[in-house]
C-alpha positions, 0 to 999 in steps of 0.5 A, a space after each residue: 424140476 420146473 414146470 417147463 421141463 415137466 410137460 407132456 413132451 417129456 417122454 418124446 424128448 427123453 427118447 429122442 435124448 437116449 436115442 432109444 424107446 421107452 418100454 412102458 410109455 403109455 404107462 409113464 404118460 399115465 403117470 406124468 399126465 397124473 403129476 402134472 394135474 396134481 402138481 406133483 413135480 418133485 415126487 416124479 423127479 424123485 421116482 426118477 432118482 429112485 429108479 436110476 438109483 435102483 438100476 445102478 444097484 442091479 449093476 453093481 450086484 451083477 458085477 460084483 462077483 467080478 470085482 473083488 473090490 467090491 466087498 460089500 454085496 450084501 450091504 448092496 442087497 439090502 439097499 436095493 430091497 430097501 429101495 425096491 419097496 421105496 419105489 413102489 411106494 412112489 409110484 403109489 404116491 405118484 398115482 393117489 389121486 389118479 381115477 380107481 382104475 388106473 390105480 387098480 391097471 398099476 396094482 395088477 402090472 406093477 405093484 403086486 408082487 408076482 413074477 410077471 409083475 417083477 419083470 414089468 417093475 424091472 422095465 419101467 426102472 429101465 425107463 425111469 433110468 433114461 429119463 433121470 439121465 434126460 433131466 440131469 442133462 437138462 439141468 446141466 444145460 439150463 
């Protein structure tokens, strides 16, 4: 990802590519204005890989009692809690050099795992989602 695409626009320029609202965008530009600082690039585009990834494994487990094709649900469950702590991870990763209390806002809203935490995590996958899709369609273009 260059620096162009990554600026402080780009969650501007993914609602306006998707056609549809972020849910956690004052949470996303706490990340990205953290990964513009420290130039962590690579690790944002890498957190957005991981959720739209995610996203696609919820999809298929949730079609997947309606498709006998599809065999293999619990190689897909374990890739998905595989993935599901890797995120978390990133997301950490994405924050380490941010101020304490931003670190301890995203411990209590996302990162611990508790019910309203879950649902909070599941919103941001969604988000991370669209803009995954807005970079893939920006590097198409370039």
């Amino acid at each position: 990802m260059s620096k162009e695409t990554f600026d402080k626009n780009l969650l501007n320029e993914t609602e306006k590519f998707s056609n549809a609202s972020l849910n956690c965008k004052t949470d996303l530009q706490l990340i990205v204005d953290n990964c513009i600082k420290n130039n962590l690039y690579r690790e944002f585009e890498d957190l957005a890989f991981t959720g739209k990834y995610i996203e696609g494994l919820k999809r298929v487990l949730s079609k997947g009692a309606d498709f006998q094709e599809i065999d293999n649900l619990d190689y897909v469950k374990k890739d998905l809690t595989s993935n599901m702590e890797k995120i978390l991870e990133q997301i950490g990763l994405t924050l380490t050099k941010s101020d304490k209390s931003t670190q301890d806002y995203f411990q209590n809203t996302y990162l611990s795992l508790t019910p309203d935490n879950f649902n909070n995590l599941n919103e941001l996958l969604v988000d991370l989602e669209l803009i995954k899709k807005y970079l893939n369609f920006l590097k198409r273009t370039e």
